[in-house]
KOLVOKE-89805 format. One record per residue: residue number from 1; x, y, z of N, C-alpha, C in turn. Coordinates in Angstrom, 3 decimals, always signed. Atoms other than C-alpha are relative to their C-alpha. Layout:
BEGIN
  num       n.X       n.Y       n.Z      ca.X      ca.Y      ca.Z       c.X       c.Y       c.Z
  NUM         X         Y         Z         X         Y         Z         X         Y         Z
...
//
This chain:
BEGIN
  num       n.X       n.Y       n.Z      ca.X      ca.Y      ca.Z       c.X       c.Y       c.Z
    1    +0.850    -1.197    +0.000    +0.000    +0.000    +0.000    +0.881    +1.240    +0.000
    2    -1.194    -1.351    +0.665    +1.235    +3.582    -1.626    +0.148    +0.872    +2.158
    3    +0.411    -1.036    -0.992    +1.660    +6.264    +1.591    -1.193    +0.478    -0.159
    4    +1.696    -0.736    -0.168    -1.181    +8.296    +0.302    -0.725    -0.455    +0.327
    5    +1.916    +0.238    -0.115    -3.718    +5.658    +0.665    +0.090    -0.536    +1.748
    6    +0.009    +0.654    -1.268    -2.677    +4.756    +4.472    -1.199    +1.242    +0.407
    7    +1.250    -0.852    -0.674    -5.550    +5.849    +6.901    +0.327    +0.906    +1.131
    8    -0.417    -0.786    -0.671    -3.590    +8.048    +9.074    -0.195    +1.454    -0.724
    9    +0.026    -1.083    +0.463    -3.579   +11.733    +8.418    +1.609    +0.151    +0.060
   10    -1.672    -0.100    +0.197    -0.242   +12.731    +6.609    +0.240    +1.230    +0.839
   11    -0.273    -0.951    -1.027    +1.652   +15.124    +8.317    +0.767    +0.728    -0.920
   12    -0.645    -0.241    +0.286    +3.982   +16.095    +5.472    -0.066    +0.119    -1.596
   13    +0.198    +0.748    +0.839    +4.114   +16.144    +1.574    +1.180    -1.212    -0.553
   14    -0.756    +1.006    +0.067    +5.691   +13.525    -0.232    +1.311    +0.595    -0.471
   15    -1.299    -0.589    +0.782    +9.539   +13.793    -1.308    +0.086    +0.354    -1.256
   16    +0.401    +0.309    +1.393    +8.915   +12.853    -4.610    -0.510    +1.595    -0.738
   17    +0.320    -0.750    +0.279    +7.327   +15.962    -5.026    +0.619    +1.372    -0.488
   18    -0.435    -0.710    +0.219    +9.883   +18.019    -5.227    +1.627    -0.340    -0.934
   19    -0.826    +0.693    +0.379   +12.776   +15.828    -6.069    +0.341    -0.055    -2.011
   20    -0.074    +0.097    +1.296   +11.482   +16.191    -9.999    +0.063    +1.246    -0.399
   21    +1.387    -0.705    +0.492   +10.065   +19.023   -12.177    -1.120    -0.896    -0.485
   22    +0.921    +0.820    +0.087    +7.029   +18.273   -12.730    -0.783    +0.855    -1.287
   23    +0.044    -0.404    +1.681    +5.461   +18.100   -16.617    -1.444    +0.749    +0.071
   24    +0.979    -0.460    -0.218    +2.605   +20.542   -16.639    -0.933    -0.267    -1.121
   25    +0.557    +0.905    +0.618    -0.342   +18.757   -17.957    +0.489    -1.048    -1.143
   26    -0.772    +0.672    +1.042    +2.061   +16.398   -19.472    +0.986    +0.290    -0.553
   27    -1.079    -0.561    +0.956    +5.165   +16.148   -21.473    -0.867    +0.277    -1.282
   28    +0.509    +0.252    +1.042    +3.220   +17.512   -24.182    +0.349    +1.113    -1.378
   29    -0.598    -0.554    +1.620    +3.907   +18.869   -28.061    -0.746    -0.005    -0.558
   30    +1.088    +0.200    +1.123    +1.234   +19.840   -30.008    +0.536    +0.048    -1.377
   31    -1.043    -0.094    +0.378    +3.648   +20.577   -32.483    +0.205    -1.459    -1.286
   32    -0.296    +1.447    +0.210    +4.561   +16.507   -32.831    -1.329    -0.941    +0.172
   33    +1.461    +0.747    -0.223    +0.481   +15.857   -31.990    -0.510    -0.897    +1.232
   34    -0.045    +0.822    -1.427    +1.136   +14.672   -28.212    -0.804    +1.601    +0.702
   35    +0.543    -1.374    -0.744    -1.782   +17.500   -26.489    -0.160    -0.743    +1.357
   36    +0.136    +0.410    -1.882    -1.702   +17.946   -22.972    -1.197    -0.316    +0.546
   37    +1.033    +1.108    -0.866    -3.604   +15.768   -20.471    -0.044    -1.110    -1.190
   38    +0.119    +1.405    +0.568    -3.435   +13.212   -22.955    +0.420    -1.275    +0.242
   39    -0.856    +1.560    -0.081    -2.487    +9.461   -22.853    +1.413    +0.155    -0.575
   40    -0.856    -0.206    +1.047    +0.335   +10.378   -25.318    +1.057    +0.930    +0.538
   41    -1.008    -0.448    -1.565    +1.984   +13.058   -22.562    -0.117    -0.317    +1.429
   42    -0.428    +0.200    -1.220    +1.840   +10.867   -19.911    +0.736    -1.115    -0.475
   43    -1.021    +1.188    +0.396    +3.837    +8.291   -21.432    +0.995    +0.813    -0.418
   44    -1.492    -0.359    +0.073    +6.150   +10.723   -22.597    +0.550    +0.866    +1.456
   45    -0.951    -0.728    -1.533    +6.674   +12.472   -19.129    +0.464    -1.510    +0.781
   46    -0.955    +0.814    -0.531    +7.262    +8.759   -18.136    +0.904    -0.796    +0.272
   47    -0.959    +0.224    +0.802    +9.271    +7.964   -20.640    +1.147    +0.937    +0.770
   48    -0.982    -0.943    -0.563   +11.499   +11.463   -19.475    +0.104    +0.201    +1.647
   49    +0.255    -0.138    -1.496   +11.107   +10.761   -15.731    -0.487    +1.110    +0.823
   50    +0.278    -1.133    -0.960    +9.338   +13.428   -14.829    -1.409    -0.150    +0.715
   51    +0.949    +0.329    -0.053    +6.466   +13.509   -12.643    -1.504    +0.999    -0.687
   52    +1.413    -0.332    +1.068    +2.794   +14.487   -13.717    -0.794    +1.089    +0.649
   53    +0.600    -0.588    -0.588    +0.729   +17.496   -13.251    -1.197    -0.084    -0.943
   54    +1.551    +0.392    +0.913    -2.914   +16.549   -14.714    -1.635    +0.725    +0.717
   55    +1.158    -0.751    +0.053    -6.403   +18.412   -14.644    -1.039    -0.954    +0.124
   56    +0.974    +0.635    -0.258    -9.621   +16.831   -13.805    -1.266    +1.119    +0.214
   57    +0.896    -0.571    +0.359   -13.085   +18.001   -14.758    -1.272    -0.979    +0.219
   58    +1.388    +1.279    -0.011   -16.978   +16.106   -14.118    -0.848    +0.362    -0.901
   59    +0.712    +0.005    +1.662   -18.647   +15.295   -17.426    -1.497    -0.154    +0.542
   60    +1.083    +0.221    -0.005   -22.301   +14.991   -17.139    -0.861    -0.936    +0.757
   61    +0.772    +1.371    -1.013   -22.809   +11.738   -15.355    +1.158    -0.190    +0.856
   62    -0.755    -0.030    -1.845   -20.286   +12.187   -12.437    +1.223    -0.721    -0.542
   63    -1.091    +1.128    -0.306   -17.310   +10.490   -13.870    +1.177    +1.134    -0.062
   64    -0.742    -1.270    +0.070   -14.074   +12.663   -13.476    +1.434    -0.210    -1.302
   65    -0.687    -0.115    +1.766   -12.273   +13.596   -17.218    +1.425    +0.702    +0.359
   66    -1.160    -0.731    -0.186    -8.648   +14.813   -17.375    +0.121    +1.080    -0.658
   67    +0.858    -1.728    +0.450    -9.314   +18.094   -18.853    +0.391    +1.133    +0.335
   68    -0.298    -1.284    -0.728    -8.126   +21.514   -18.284    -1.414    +0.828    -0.352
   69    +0.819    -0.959    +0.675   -10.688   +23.673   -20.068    -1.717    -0.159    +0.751
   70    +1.527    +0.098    +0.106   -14.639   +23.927   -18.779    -0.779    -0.367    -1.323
   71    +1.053    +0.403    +0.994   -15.966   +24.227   -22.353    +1.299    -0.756    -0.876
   72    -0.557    +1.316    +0.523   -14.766   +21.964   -25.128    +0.763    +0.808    -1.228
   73    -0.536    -0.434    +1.630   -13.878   +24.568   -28.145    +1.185    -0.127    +0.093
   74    -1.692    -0.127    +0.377    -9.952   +24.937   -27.666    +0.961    -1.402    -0.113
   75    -0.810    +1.374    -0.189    -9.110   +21.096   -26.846    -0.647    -1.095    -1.135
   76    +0.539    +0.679    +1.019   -11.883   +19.413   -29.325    -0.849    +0.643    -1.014
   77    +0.659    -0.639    +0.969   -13.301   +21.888   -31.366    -1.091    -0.294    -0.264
   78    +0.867    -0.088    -0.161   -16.656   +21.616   -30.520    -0.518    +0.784    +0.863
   79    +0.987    -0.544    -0.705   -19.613   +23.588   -28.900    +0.106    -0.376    +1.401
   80    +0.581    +0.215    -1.071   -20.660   +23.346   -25.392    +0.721    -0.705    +1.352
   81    -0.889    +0.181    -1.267   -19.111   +21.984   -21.675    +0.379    -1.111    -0.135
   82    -0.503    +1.156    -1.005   -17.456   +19.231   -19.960    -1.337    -0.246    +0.810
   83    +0.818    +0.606    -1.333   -19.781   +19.361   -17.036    -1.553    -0.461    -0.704
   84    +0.566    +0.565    +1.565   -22.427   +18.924   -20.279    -0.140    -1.149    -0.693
   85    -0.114    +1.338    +1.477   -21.344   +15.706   -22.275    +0.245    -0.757    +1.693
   86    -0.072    +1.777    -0.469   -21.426   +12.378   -21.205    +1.508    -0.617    +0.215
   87    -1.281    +0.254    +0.310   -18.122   +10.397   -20.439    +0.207    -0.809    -1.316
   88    +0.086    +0.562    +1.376   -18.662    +8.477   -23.365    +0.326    +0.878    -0.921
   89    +0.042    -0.633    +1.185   -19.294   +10.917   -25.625    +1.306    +0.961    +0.039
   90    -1.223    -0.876    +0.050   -16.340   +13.163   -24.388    +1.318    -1.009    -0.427
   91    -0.947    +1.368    +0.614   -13.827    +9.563   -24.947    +0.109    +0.145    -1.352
   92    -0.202    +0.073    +1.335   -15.021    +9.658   -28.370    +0.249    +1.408    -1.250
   93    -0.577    -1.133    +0.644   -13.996   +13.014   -29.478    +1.620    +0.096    +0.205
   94    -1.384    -0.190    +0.545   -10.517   +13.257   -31.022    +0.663    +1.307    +0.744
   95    -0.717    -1.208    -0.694    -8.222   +15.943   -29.041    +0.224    +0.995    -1.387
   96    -0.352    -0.779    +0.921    -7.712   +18.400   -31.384    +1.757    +0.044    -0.931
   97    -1.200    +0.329    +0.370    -4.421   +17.844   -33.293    +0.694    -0.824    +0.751
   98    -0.516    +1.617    -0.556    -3.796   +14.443   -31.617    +0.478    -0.912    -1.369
   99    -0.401    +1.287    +1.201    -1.585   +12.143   -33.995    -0.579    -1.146    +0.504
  100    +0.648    +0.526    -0.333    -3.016    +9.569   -32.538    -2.077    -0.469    -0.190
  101    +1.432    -0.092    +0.607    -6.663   +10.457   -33.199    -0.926    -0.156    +1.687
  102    +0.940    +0.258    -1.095    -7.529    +9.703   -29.326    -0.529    +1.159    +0.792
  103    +0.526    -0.830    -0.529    -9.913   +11.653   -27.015    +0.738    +0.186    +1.353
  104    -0.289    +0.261    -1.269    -9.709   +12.394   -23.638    -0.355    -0.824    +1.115
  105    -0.128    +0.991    -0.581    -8.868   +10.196   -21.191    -0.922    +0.252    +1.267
  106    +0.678    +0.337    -1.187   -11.095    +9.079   -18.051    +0.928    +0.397    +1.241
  107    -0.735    -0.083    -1.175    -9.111    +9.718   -14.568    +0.653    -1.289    -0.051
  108    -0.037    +1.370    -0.106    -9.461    +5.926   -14.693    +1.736    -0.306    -0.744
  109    -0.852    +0.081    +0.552    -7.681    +5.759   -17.512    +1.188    +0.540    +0.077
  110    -1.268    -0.573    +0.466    -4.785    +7.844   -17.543    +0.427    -0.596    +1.471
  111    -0.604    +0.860    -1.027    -4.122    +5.981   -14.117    +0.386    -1.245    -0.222
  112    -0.453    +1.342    +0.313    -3.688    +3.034   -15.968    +0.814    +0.223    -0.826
  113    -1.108    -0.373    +0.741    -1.227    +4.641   -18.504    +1.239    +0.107    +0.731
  114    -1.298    -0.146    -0.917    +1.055    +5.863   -15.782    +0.489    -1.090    +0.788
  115    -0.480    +1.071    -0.928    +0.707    +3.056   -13.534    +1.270    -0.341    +1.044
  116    -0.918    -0.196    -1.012    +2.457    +4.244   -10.733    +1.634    -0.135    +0.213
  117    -1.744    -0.047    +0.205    +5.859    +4.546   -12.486    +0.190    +2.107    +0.379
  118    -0.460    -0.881    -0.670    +5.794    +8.442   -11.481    -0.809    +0.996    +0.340
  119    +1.058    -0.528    -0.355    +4.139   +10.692    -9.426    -0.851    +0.899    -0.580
  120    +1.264    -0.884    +0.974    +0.863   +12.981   -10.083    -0.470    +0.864    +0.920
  121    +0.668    -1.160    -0.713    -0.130   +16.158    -9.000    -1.453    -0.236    -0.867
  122    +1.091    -0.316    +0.476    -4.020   +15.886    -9.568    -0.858    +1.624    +0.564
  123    +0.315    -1.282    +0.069    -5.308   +19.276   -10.030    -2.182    +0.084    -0.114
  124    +1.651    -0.134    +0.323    -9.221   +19.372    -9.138    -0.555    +1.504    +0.033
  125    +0.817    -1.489    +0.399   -10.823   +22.226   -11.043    -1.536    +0.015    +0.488
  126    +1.221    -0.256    -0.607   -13.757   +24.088    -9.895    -0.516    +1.530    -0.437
  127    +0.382    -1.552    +0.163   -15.813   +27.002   -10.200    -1.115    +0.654    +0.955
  128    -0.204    -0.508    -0.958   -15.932   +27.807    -6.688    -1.487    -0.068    +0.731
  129    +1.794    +0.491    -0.558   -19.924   +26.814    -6.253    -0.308    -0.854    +0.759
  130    +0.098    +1.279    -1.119   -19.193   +24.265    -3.372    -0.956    -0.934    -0.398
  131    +0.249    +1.520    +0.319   -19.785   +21.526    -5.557    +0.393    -1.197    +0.245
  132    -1.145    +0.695    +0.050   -18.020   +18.606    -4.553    +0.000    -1.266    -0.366
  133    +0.550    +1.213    +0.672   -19.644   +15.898    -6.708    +2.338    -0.383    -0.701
  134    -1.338    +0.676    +0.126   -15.824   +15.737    -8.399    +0.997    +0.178    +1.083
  135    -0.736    +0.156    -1.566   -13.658   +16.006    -5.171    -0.251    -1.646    +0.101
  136    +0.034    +1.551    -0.941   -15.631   +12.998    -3.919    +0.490    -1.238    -1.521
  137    -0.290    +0.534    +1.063   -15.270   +11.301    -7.494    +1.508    -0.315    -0.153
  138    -1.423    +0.203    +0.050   -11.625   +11.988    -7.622    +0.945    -0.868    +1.154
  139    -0.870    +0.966    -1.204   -10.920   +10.594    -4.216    -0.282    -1.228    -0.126
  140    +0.196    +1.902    +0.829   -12.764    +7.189    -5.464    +0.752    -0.106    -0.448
  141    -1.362    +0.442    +1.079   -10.579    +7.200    -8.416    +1.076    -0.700    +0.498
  142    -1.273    -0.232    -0.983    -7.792    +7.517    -6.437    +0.530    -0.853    +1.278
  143    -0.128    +0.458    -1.779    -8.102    +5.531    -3.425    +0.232    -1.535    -0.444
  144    -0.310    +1.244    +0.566    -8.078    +2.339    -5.879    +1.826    -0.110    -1.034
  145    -0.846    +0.252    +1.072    -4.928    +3.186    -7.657    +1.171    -0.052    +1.286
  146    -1.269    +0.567    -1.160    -1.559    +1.845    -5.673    +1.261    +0.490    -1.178
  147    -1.007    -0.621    +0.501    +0.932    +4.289    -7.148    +0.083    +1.951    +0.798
  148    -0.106    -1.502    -0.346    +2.201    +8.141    -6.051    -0.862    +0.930    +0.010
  149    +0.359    -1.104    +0.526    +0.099   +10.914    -5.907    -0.624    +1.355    +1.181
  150    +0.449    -1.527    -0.358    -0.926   +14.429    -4.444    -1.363    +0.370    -0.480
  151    +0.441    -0.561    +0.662    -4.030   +16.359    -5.115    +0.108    +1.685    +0.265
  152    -0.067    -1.641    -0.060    -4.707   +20.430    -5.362    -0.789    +0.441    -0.690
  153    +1.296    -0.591    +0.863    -7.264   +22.681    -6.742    +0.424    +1.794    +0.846
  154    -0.001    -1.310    +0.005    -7.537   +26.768    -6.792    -1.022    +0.443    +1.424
  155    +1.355    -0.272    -1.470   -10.954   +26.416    -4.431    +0.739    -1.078    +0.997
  156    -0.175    +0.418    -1.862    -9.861   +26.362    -0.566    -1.016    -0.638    +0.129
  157    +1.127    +0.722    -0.525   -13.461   +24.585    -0.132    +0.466    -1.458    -0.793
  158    -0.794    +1.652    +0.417   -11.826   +21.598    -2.302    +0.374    -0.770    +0.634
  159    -1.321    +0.932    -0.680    -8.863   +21.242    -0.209    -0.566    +0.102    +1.464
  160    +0.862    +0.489    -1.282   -11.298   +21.443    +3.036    -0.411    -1.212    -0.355
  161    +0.284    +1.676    +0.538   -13.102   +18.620    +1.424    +1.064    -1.008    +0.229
  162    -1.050    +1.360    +0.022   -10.120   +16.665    +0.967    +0.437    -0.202    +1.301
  163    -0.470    +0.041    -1.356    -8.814   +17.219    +4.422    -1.192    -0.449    +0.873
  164    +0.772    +0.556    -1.098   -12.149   +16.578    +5.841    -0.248    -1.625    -0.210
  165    +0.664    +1.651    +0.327   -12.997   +13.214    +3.712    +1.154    -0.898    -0.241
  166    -0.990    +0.436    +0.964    -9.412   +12.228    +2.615    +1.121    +0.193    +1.031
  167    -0.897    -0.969    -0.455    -6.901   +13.078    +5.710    +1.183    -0.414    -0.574
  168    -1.172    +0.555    +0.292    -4.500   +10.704    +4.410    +0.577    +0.259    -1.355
  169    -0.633    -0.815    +1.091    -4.143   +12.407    +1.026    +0.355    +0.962    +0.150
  170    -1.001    -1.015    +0.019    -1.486   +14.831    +0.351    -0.867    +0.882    -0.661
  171    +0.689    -0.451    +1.144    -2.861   +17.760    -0.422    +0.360    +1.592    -0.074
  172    -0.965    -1.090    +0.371    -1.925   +21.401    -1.835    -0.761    +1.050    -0.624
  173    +0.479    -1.323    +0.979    -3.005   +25.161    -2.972    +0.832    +0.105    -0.886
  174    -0.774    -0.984    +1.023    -2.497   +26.696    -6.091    -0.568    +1.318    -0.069
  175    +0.711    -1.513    -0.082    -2.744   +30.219    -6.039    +0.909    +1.002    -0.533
  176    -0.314    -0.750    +0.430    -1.541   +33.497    -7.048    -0.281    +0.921    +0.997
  177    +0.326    -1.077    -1.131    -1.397   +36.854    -5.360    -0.952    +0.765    -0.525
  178    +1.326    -0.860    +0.508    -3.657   +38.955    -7.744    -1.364    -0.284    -0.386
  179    +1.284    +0.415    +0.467    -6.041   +36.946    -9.394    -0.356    +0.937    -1.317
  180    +0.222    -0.730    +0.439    -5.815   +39.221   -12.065    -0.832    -0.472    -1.426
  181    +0.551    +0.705    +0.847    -6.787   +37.033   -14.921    -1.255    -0.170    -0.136
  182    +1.023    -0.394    -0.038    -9.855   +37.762   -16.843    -0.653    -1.484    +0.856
  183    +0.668    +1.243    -0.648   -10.901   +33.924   -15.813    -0.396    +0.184    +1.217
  184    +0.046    -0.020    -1.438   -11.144   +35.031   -12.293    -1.034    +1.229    +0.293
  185    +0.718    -1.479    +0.087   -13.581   +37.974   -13.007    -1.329    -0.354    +0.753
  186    +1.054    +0.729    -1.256   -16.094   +35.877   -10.993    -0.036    +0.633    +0.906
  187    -0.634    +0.569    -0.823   -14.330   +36.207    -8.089    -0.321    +1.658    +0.834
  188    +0.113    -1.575    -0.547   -15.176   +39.530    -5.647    +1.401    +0.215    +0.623
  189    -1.827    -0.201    -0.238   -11.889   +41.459    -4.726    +0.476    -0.446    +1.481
  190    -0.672    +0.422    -1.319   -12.602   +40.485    -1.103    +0.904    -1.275    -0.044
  191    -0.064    +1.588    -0.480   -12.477   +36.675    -1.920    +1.374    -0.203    -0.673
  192    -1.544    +0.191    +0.344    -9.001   +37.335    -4.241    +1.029    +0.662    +1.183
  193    -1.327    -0.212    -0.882    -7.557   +39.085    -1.541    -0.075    -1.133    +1.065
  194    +0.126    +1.266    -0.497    -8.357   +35.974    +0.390    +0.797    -0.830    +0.097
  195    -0.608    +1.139    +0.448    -7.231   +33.462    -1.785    +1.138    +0.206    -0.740
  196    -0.967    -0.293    +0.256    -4.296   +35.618    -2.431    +1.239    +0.134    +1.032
  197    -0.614    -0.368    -1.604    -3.148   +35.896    +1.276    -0.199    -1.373    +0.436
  198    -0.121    +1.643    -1.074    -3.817   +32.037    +2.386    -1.158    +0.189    +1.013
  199    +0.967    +0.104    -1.023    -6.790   +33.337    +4.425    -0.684    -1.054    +0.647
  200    +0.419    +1.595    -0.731    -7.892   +29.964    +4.776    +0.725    -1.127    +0.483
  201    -1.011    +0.937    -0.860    -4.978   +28.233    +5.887    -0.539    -0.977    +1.078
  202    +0.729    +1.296    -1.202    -6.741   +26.970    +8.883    -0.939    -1.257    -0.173
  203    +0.657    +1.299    +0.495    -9.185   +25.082    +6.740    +0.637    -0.917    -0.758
  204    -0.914    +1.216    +0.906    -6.932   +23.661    +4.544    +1.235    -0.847    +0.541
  205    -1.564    +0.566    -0.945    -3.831   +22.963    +6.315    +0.872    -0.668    -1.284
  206    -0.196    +0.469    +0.807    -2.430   +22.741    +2.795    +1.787    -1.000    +0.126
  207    -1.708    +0.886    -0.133    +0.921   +19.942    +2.918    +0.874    +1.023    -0.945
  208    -1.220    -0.512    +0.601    +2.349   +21.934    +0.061    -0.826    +1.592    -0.826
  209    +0.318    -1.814    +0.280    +1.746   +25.732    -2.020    +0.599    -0.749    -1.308
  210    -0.241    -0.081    +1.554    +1.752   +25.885    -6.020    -0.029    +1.290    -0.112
  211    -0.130    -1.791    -0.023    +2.284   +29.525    -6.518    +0.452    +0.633    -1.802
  212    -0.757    -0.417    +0.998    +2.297   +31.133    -9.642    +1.560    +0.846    -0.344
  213    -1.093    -0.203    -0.093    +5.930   +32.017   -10.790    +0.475    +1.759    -0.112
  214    -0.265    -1.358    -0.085    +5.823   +35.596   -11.314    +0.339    +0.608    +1.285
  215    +0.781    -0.173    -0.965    +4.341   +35.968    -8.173    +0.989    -0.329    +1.320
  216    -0.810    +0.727    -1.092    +7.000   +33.996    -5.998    +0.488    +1.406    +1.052
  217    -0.628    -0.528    -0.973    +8.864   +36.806    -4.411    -1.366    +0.402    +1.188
  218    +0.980    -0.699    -0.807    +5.368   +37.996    -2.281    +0.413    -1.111    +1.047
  219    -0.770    +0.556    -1.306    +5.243   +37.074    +1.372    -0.614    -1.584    -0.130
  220    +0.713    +1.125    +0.320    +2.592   +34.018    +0.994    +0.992    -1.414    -0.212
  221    -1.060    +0.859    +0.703    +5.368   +31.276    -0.564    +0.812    +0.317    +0.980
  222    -1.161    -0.130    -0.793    +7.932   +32.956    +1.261    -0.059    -0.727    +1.526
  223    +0.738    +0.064    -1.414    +6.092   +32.728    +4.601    -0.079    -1.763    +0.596
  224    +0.405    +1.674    -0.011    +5.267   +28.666    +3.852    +1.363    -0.553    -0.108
  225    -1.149    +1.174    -0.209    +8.641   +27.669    +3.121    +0.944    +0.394    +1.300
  226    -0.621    +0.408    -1.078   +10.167   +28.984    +6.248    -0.749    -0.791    +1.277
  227    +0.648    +1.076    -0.294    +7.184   +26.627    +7.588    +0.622    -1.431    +0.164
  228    -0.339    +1.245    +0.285    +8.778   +23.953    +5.893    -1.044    -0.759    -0.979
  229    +0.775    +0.350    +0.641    +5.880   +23.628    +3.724    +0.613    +0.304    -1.695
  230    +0.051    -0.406    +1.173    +7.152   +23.095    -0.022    -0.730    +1.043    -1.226
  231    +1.085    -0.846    +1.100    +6.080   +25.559    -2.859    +0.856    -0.821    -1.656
  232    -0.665    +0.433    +1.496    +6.365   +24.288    -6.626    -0.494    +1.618    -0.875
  233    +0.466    -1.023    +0.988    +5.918   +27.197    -9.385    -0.665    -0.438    -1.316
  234    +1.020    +0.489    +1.335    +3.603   +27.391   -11.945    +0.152    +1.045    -0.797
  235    -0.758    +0.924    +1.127    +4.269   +27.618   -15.044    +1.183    +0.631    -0.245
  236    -0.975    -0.120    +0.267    +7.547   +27.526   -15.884    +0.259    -0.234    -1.255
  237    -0.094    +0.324    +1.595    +8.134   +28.106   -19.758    +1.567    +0.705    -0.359
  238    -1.533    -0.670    +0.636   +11.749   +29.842   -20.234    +1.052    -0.162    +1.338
  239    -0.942    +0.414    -1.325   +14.984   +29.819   -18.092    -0.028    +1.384    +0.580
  240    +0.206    -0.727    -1.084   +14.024   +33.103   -16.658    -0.468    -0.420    +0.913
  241    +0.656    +0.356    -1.478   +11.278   +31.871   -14.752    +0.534    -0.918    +0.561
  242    -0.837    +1.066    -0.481   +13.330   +28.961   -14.408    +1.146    +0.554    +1.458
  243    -1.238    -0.971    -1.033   +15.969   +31.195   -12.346    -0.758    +0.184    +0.883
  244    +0.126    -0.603    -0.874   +13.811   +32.803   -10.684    -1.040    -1.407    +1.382
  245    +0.356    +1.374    -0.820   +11.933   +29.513    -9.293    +1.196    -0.586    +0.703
  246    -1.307    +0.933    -0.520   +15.515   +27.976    -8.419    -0.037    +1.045    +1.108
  247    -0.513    -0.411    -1.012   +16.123   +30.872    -6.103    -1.311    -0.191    +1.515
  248    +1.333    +0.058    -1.344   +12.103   +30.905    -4.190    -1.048    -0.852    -0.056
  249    +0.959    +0.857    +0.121   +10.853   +27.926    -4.559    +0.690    -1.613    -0.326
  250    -0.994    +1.001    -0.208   +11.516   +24.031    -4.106    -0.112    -0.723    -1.557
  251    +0.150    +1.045    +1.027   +10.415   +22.652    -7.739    -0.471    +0.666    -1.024
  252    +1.275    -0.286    +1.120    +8.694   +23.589   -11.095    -0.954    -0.475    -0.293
  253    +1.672    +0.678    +1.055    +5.489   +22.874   -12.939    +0.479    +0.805    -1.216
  254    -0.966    -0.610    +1.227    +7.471   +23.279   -16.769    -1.167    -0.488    -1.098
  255    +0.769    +0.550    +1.310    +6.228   +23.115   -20.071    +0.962    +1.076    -1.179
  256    -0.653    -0.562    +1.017    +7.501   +23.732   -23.561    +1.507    -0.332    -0.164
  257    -0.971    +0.863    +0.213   +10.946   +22.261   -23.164    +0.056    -0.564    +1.522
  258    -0.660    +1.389    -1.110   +12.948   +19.499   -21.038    +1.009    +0.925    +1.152
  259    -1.207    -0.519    -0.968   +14.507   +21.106   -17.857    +0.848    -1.407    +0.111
//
């Protein structure tokens, strides 16, 4: 039995976690026709030993999809949601410039691609409506697979969830200090200065901090690693941010080339 799935509450995150970079939604190349979250970049991040940072989304009938996007136009070039289609019907749509020709993968599935040759940051998306039909979905998934893994999500009410139903999973914010991004235009300025400050710390008791990389020098990150609480950076696409992650922060989340 992995650590994560023991029934104790962890106290720590895993080593592993920092020990890599880690391939943000995959080693992937659209480029060469390998799109991220696919079957196709998780075999090549475990082909290149790196571990996995993957997206999770709930299709229509509760099953949880690996997925970054809410709606479907930029990844399959179609109309209408994720939380919308069926898992079926989302399987049988082609990724958008996939050599391969395959859709997107089930949770299920892409747990059976990796098969606990290297770890996985699962990233449960949300849109902050204390839903937690995928939370509880993802921790099913999850609780059957006997290999590495972490989860994390943007909504603090997630990573309560997980800590309340899950203590023995590792588990982690990603956040930013501004929130400035139109995507976040939801969001009232109290609840970004919030979830820009860690205000909820006490509910989450997050094991580790994903911090966007711009963002690193603020106190937040700083504050957690003289905790002892790891921070990884997000996203890391050039050897600037690369630098500047090496100096305030224990790991990356990379994409676009091979650190």
């Amino acid at each position: 039995m992995s650590p994560a799935r023991a029934s104790a509450p962890v106290e720590a995150a895993p080593g592993w976690l920092v020990a890599r970079p880690i391939a943000h939604r995959g080693l992937h190349d659209r480029a060469a026709g390998v799109i991220e979250n696919s079957r196709a970049a998780a075999r090549a991040a475990v082909a290149g030993g790196y571990a996995i940072e993957l997206d999770v989304q709930l299709s229509a009938d509760g099953e949880a999809m690996v997925f970054h996007d809410h709606d479907l136009a930029r990844l399959v070039g179609r109309e209408g949601s994720v939380h919308e289609t069926t898992a079926s019907a989302l399987t049988a749509m082609p990724l958008s410039g996939a050599a391969d020709g395959e859709g997107p993968p089930t949770l299920a599935d892409f747990l059976t691609v990796v098969a606990g040759r290297v770890g996985l940051v699962v990233e449960i998306k949300s849109r902050f409506d204390a839903d937690m039909r995928l939370t509880h979905r993802t921790l099913d998934v999850l609780s059957r697979y006997d290999g590495p893994y972490v989860v994390e999500s943007f909504d603090p009410d997630v990573v309560a969830e997980v800590r309340r139903t899950a203590p023995h999973v590792p588990r982690g914010i990603v956040a930013e200090t501004r929130w400035t991004h139109p995507d976040w235009a939801f969001l009232s300025p109290e609840r970004k200065h919030a979830l820009g400050n860690l205000l909820h710390f006490d509910a989450t008791r997050p094991h580790f901090l994903s911090w966007q990389v711009a963002d690193l020098v603020d106190g937040p990150p700083f504050l957690l690693r003289r905790l002892g609480i790891p921070v990884t950076a997000w996203t890391v696409r050039d050897e600037a941010a690369r630098a500047l992650a090496r100096e305030h922060a224990d790991q990356i989340v990379f994409e676009g080339f091979r650190p």
